[in-house]
C-alpha atoms as a printed R data frame, in Angstrom:
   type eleno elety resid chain resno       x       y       z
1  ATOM     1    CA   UNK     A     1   2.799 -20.473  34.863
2  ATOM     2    CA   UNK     A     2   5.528 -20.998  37.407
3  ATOM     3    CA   UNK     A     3   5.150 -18.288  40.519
4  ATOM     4    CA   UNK     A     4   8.357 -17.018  42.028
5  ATOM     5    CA   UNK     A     5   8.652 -14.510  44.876
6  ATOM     6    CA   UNK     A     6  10.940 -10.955  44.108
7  ATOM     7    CA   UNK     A     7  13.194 -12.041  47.044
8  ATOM     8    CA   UNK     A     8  14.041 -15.621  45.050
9  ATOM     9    CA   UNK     A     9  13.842 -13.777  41.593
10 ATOM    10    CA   UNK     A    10  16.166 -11.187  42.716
11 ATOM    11    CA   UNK     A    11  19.118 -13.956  42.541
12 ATOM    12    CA   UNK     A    12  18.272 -16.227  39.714
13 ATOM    13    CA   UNK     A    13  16.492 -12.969  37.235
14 ATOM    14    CA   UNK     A    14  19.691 -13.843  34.144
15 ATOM    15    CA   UNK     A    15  18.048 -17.652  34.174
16 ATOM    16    CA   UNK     A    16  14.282 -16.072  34.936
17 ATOM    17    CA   UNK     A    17  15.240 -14.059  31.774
18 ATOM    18    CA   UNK     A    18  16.461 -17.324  29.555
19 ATOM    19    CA   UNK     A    19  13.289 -19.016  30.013
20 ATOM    20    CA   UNK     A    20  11.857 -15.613  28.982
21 ATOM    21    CA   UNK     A    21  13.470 -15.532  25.601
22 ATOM    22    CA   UNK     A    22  12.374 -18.842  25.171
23 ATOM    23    CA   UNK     A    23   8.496 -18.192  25.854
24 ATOM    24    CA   UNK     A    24   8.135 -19.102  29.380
25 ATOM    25    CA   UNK     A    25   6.359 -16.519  31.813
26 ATOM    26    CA   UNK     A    26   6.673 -16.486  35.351
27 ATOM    27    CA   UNK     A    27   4.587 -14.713  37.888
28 ATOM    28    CA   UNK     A    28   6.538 -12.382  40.096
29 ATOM    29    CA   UNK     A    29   4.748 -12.101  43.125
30 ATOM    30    CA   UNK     A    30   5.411  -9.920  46.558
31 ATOM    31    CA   UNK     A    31   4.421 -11.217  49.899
32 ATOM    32    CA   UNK     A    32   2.627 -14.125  48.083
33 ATOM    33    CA   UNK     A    33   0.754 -11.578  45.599
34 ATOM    34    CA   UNK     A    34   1.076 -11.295  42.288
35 ATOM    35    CA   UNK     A    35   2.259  -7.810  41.196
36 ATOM    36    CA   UNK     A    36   4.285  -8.688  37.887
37 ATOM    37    CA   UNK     A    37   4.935 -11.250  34.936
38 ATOM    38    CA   UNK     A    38   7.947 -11.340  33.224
39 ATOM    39    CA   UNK     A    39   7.680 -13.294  29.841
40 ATOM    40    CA   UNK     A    40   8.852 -12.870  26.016
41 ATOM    41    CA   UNK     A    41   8.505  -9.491  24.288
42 ATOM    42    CA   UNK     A    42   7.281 -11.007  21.186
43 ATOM    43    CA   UNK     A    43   8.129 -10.155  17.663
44 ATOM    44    CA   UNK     A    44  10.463  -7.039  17.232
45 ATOM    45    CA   UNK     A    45   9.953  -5.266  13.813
46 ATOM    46    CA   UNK     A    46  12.320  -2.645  12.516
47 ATOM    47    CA   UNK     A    47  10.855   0.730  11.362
48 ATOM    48    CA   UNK     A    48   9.862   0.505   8.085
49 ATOM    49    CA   UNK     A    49  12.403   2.721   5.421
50 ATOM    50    CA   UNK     A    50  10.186   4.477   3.232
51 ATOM    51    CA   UNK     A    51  11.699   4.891  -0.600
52 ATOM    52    CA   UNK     A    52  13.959   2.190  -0.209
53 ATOM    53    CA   UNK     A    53  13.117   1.307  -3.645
54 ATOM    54    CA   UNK     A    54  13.344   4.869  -5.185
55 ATOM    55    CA   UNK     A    55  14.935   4.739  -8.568
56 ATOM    56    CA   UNK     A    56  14.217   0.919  -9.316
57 ATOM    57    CA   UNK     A    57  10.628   0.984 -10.156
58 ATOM    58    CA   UNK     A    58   9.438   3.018 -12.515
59 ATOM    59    CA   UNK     A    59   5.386   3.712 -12.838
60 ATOM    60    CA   UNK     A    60   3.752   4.926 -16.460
61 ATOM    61    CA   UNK     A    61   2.262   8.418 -16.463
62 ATOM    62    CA   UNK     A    62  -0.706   6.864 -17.490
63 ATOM    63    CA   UNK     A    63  -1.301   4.097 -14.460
64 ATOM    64    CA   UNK     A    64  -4.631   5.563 -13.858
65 ATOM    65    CA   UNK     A    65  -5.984   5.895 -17.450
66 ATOM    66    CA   UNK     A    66  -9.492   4.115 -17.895
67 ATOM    67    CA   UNK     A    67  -9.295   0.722 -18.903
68 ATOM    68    CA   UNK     A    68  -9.440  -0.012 -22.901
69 ATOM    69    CA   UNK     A    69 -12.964  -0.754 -24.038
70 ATOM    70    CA   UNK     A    70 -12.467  -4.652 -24.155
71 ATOM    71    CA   UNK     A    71 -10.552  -5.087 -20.780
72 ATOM    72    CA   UNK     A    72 -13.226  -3.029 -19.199
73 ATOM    73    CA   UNK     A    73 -15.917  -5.129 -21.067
74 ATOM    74    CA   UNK     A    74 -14.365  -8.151 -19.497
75 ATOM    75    CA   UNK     A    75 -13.983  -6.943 -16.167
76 ATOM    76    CA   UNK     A    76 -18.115  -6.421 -15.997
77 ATOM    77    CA   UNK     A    77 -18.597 -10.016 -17.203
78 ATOM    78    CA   UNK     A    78 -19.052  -9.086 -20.461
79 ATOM    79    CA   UNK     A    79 -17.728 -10.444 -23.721
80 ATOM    80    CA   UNK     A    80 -17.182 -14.394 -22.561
């Protein structure tokens, strides 16, 4: 990881921010110390939009009705 100090960043920071975008960090040092790093932000996620399927799927009344007496059998290993 490349070190540059602020007073030589301070002139070339649009190209320091290129290699950025394209996952290189640089150290960003002050008098010879490191104080910063400037590198990619990552992955940027939108909010999610809650109902954006409203109206297009439709669920039965009875989703949560127990299981018929031969599915359930077969779900407990029984009636192979």
């Amino acid at each position: 990881m490349p070190t540059v100090n602020i007073h030589q960043a301070k002139p070339h920071l649009s190209r320091l921010v290129e290699q950025a975008s394209r996952g290189q960090e640089t150290v960003i040092a002050k008098a010879g110390t490191p104080v910063a790093r400037l590198g990619p932000l990552g992955r940027v996620t939108r909010p999610k939009r809650f109902g954006l399927l409203k109206g297009h799927i439709r669920i039965d009344p009875d989703v949560d009705a127990p299981l018929p007496g031969g599915v359930l059998a077969l779900f407990e290993g029984q009636g192979r």
